[in-house]
KOLDREN-25717 format. One record per residue (C-alpha): residue number from 0; residue in three letters; x, y, z. Coordinates in pm, 1 decimal. Example, Ala and Ser with C-alpha at 12.3 -4.5 7.8 and 13.67 -1.06 7.14 Angstrom:
2
R  resi  resn        c1        c2        c3
R     0   ALA    1230.0    -450.0     780.0
R     1   SER    1367.0    -106.0     714.0
//
This chain:
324
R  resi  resn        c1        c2        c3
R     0   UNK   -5557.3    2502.1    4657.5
R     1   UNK   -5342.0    2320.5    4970.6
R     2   UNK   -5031.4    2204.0    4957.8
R     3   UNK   -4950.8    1863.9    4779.5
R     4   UNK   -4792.4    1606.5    5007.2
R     5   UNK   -4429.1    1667.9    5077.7
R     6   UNK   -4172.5    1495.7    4862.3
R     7   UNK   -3846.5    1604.7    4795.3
R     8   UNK   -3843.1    1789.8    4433.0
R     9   UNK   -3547.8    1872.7    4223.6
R    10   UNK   -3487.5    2223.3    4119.2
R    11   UNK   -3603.0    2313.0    3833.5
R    12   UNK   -3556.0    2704.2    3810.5
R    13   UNK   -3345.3    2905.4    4022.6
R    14   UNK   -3250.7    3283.7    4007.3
R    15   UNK   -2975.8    3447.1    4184.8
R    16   UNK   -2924.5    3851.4    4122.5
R    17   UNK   -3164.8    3876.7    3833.6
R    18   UNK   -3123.1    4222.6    3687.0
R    19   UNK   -3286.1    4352.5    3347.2
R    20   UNK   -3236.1    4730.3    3260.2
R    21   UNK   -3366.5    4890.4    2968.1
R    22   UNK   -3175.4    5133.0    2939.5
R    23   UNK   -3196.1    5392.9    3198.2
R    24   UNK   -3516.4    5197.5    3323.0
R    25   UNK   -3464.3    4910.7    3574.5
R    26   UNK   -3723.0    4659.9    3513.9
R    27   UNK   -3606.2    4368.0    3741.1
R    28   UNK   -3370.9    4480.5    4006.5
R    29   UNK   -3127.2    4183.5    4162.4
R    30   UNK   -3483.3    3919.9    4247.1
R    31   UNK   -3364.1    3554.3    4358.6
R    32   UNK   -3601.8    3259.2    4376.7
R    33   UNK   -3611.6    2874.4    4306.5
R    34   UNK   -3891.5    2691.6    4220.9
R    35   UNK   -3870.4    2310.6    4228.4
R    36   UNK   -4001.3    2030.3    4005.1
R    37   UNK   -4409.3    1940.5    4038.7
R    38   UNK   -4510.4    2327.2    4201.5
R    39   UNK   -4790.9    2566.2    4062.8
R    40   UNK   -4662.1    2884.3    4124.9
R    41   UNK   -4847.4    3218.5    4066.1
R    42   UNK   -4609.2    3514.4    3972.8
R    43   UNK   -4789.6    3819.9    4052.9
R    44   UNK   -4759.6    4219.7    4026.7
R    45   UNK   -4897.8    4519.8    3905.4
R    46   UNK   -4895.6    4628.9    3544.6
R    47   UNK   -4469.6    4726.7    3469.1
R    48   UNK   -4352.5    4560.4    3774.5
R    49   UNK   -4103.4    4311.1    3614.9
R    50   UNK   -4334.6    4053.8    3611.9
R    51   UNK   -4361.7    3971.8    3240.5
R    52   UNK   -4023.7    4074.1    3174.6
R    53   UNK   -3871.8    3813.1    3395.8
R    54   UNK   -4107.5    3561.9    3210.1
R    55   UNK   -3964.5    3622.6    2901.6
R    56   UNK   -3613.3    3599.7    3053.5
R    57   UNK   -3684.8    3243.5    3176.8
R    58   UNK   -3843.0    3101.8    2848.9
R    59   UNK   -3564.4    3237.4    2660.3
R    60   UNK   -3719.6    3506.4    2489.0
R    61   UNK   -3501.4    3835.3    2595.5
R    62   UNK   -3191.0    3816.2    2748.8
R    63   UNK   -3086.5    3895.4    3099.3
R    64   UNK   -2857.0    4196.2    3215.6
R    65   UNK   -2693.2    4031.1    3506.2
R    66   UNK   -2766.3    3750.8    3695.3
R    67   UNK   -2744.6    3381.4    3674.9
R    68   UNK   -3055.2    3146.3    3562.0
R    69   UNK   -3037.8    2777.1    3610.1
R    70   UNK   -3329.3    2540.5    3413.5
R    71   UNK   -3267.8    2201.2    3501.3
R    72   UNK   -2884.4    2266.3    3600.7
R    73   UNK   -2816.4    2393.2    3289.5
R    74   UNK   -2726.3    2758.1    3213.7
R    75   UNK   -3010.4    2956.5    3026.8
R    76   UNK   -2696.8    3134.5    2836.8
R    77   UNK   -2445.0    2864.2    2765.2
R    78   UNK   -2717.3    2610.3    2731.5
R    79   UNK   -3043.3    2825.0    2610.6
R    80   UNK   -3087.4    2538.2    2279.7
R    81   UNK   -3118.3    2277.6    2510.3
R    82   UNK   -3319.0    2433.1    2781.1
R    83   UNK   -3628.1    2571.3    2538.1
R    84   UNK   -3657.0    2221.9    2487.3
R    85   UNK   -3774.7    2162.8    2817.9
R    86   UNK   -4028.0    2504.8    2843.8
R    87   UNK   -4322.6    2549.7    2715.3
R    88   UNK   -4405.0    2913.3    2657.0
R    89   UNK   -4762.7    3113.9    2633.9
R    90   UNK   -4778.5    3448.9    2634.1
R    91   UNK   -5000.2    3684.8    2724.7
R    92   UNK   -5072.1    3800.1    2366.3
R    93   UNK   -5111.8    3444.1    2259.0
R    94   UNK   -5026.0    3468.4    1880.0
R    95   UNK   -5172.0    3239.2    1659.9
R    96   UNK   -5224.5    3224.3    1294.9
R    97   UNK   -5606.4    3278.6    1275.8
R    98   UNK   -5616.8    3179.5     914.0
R    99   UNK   -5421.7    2815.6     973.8
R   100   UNK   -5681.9    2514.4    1064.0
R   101   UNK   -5573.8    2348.4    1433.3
R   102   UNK   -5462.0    2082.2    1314.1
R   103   UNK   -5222.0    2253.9    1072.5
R   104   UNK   -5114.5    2485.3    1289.0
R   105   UNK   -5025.6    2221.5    1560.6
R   106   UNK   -4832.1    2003.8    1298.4
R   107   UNK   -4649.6    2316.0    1170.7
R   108   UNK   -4563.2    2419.8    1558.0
R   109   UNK   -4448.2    2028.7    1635.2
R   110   UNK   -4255.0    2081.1    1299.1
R   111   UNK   -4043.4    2299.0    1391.0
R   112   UNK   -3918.6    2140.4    1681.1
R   113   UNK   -3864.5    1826.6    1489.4
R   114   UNK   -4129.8    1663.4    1611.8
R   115   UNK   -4303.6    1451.5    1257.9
R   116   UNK   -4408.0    1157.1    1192.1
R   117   UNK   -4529.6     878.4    1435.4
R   118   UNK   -4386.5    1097.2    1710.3
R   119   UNK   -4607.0    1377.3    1603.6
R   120   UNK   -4921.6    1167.2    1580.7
R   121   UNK   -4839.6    1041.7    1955.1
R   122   UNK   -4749.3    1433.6    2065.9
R   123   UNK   -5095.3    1556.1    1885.7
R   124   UNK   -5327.6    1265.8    2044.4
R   125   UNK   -5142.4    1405.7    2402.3
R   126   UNK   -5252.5    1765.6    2357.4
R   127   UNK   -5573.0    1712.1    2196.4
R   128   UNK   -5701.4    1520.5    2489.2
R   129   UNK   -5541.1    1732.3    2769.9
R   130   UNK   -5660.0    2042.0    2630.4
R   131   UNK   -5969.2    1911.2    2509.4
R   132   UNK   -5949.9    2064.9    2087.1
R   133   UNK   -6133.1    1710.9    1960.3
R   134   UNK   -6401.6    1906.5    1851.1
R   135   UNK   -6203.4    2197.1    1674.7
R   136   UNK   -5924.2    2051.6    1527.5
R   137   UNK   -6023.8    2055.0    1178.1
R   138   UNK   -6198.1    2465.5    1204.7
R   139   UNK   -5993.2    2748.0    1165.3
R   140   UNK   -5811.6    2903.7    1427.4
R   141   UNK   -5985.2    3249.5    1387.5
R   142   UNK   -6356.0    3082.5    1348.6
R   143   UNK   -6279.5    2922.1    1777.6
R   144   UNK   -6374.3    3080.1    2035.6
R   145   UNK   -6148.3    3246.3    2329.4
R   146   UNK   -6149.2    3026.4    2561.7
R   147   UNK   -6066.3    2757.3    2294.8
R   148   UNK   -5781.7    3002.9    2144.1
R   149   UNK   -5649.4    2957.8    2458.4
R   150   UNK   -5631.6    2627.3    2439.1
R   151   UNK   -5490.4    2591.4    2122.1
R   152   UNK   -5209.7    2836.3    2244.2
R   153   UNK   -5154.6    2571.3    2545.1
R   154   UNK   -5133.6    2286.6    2292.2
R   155   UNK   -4868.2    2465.4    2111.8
R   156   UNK   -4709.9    2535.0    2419.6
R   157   UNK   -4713.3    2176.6    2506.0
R   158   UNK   -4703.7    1969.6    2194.3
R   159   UNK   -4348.3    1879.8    2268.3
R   160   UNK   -4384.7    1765.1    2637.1
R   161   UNK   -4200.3    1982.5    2805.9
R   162   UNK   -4103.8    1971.5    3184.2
R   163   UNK   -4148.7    2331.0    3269.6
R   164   UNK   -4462.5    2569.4    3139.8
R   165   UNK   -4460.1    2951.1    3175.3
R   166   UNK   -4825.0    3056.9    3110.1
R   167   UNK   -4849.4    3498.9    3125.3
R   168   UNK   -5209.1    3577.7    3175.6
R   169   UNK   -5379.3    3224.4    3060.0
R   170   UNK   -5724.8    3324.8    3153.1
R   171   UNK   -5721.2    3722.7    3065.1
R   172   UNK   -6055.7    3785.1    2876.9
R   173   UNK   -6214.7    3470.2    2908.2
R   174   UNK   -6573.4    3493.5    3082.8
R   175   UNK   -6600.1    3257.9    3417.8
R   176   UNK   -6739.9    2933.5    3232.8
R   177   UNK   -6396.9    2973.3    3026.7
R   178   UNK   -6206.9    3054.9    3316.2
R   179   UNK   -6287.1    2762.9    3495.4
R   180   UNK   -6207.1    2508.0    3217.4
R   181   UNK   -5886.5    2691.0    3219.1
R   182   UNK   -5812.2    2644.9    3563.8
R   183   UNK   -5919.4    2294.1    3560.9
R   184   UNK   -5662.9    2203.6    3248.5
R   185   UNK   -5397.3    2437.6    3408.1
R   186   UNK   -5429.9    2236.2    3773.3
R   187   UNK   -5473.7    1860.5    3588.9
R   188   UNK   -5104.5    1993.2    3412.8
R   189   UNK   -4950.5    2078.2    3739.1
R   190   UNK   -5003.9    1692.5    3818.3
R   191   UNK   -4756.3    1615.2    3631.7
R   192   UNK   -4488.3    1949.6    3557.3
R   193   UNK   -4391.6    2249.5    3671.6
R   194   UNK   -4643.3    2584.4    3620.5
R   195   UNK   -4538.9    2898.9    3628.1
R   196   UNK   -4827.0    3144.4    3578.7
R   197   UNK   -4928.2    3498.2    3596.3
R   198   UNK   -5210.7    3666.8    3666.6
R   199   UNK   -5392.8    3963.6    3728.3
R   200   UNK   -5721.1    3816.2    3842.1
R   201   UNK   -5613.5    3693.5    4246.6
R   202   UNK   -5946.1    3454.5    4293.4
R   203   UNK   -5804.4    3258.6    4009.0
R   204   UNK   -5474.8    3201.3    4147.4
R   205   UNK   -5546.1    3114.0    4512.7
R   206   UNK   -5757.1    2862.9    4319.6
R   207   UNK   -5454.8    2737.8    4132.9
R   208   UNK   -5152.4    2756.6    4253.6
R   209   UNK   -4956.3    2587.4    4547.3
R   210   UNK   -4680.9    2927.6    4592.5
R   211   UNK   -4753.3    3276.7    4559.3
R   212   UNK   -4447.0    3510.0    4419.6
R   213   UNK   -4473.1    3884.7    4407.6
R   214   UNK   -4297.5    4119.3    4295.6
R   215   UNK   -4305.0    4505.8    4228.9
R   216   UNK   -4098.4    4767.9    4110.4
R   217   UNK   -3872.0    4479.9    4030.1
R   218   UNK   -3835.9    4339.8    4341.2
R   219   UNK   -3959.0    4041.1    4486.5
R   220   UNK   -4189.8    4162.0    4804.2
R   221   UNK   -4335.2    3814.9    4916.0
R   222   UNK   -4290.4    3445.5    4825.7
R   223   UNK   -4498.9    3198.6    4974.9
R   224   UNK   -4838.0    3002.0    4989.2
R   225   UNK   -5187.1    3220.0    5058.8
R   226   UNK   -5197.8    3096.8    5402.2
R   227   UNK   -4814.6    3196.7    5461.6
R   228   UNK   -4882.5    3527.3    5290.9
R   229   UNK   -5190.8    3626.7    5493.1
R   230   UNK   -5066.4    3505.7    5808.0
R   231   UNK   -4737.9    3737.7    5763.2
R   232   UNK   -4869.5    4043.1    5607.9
R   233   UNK   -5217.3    4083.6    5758.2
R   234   UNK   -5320.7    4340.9    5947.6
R   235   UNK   -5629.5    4434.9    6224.1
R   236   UNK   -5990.0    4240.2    6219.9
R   237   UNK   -6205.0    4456.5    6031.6
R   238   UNK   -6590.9    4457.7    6199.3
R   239   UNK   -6905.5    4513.0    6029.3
R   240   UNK   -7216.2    4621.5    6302.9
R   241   UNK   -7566.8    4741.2    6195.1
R   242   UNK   -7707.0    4863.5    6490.4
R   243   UNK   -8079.9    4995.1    6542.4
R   244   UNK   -8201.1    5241.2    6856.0
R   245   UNK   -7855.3    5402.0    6891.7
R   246   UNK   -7761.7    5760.1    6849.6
R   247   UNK   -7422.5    5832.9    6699.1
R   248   UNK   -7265.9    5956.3    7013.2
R   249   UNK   -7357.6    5653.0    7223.8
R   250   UNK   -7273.9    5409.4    6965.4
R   251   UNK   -6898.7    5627.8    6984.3
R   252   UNK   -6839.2    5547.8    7339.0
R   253   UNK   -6821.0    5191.4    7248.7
R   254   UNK   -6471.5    5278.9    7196.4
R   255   UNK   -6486.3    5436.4    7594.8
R   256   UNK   -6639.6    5095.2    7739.1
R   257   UNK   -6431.4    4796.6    7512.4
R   258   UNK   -6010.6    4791.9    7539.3
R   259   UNK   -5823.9    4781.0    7213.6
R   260   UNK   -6076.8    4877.9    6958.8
R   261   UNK   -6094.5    5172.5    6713.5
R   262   UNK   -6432.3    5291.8    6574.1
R   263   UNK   -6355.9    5395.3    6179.5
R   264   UNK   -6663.2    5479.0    6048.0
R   265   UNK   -7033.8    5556.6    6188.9
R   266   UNK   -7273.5    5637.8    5940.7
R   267   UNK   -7676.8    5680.6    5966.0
R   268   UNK   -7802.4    5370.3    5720.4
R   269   UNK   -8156.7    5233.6    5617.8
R   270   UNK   -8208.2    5074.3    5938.4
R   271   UNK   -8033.9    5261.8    6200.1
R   272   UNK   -7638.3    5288.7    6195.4
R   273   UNK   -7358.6    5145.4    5991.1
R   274   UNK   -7043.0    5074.2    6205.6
R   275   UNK   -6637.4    4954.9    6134.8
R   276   UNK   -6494.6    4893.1    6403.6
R   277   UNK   -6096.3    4771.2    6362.0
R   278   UNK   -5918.1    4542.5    6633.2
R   279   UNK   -5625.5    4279.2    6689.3
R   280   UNK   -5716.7    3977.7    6603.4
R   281   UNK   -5609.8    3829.3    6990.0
R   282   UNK   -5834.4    4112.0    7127.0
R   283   UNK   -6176.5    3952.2    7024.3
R   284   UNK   -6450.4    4227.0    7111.8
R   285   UNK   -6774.6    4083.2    6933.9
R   286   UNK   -6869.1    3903.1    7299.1
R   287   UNK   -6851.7    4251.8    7483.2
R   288   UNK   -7013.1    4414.2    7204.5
R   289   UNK   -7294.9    4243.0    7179.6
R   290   UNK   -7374.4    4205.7    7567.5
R   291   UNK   -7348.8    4646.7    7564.5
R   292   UNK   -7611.7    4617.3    7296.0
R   293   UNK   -7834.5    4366.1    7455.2
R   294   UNK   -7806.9    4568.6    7779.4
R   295   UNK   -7864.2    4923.4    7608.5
R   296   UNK   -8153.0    4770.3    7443.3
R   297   UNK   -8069.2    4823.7    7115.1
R   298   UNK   -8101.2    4612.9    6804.6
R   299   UNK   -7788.0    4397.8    6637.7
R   300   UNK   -7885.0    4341.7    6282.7
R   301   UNK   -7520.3    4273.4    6169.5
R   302   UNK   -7221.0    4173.8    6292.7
R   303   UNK   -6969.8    4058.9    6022.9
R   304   UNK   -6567.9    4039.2    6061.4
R   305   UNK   -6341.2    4058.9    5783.7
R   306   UNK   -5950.6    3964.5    5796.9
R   307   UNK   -5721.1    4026.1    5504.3
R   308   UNK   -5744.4    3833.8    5157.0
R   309   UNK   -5493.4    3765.1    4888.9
R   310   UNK   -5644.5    4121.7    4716.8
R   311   UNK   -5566.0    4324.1    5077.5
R   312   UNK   -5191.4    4226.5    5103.8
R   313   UNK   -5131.6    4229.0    4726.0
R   314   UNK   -5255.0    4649.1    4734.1
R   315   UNK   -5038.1    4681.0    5075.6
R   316   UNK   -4714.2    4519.0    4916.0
R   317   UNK   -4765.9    4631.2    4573.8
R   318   UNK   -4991.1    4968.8    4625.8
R   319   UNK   -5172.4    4932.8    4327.6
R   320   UNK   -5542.9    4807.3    4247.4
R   321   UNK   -5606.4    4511.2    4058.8
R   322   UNK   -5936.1    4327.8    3919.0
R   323   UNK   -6147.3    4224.6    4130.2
//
């Protein structure tokens, strides 16, 4: 997703010396970060990295250590009544009452924030058509489907219109038709207030967000769009050959005949020989490869580079596998 045009944004949330211990355990260790009105921003780590627990710091649900948190200006300690006003919270476990109808459960959630009347009738005609429940809102909760649960769960989130949404894993367990509506509804939202999500599934959130935050071991290790991020932390041009007509040992003093490349991996294949070679990405070799080939007389079936993706330099900062 590219960046929106530049405007100047007010901060919304900023962190300074965030620290959350439990107990002997240091879940978030001193992070700082500021994320300003109108951004969709992906918080990312590996499972017990802080990344949840931060979340729940931020919409008011646990309390912090240390540290100072600022929503809006306003203190998340001195002013946390006012300030859950303004957030809209989903978590990951999304908790509904399965046995309430929508509709019900929506009025009873808009209840409790004070929200009746004409005012509720306006705030359940908003959510209904942003997060598209027309067609549910008189089943029961436990009779919709997943990706509609999650829905609902937004709705709830949201039937009080409030500035600043922290979604924790808003697509987990949906299948890809699901996953997309998601996305769609999540990225229409960001139109119009700030997104803070989190996500274990990285093709969803370069699809997303604008800002990429991670963080591991408690610590933040990179803050920045995709581009930024790949641009910073990548590493060598990874290159694919197939080669037919070659024997091992010739195909090894490629490495002898071409400056600045390193042969990983040679291995007999279907065809002939599978090949990686690994090289900076200002020392371009394909050009010289190819004319040894062509002169050898052997046969290129394959040539395919690869550079680092969002997945590579999340496993290099965070040194953990995720979905793929």
């Amino acid at each position: 997703m590219g960046q929106r045009p530049f405007c100047k944004r007010n901060k919304m949330i900023e962190v300074k010396n965030l620290i959350k211990n439990y107990g002997p355990v240091k879940a978030v260790q001193a992070i700082n970060f500021s994320i300003s009105d109108g951004e969709i921003v992906g918080f990312l780590g590996a499972n017990g990295a802080g990344k949840s627990t931060t979340l729940k710091i931020l919409s008011g649900y646990l309390t912090q250590t240390s540290g100072q948190i600022k929503i809006n200006n306003l203190d998340i300690i001195k002013d946390s009544h006012e300030i859950k006003k303004m957030i809209g919270y989903l978590p990951e476990s999304n908790p509904l009452y399965n046995d309430m109808v929508v509709y019900d459960l929506l009025e009873f959630t808009a209840n409790i924030r004070n929200i009746t009347g004409e005012k509720f009738k306006q705030a359940l005609h908003t959510v209904v058509e942003q997060c598209g429940l027309k067609g549910v809102l008189h089943k029961n909760v436990g009779a919709c489907s997943k990706g509609y649960k999650q829905r609902i769960g937004l709705a709830c989130a949201m039937i009080h219109n409030p500035k600043i949404l922290i979604l924790d894993e808003p697509v987990t367990g949906l299948d890809p038709n699901q996953i997309v509506e998601i996305r769609e509804l999540i990225k229409n939202l960001g139109k119009e207030k700030l997104v803070l999500m989190s996500s274990h599934i990285l093709q969803e959130i370069e699809a997303t967000v604008d800002r990429i935050i991670i963080i591991d071991n408690g610590q933040i290790v990179a803050d920045g769009s995709t581009k930024k991020l790949i641009k910073k932390h990548k590493g060598n041009i990874q290159l694919s050959l197939e080669i037919k007509g070659a024997t091992k040992e010739k195909i090894k003093k490629l490495e002898d005949q071409i400056e600045n490349i390193k042969i990983n991996k040679i291995n007999k294949s279907q065809f002939g020989h599978h090949v990686e070679i690994e090289y900076l990405e200002k020392n371009d070799p394909r050009e010289e490869i190819f004319k040894i080939i062509t002169k050898s007389k052997w046969i290129l079936l394959e040539m395919n580079p690869k550079s680092d993706n969002l997945e590579d330099i999340f496993r290099k900062l965070t040194g953990k596998n995720i979905k793929a």
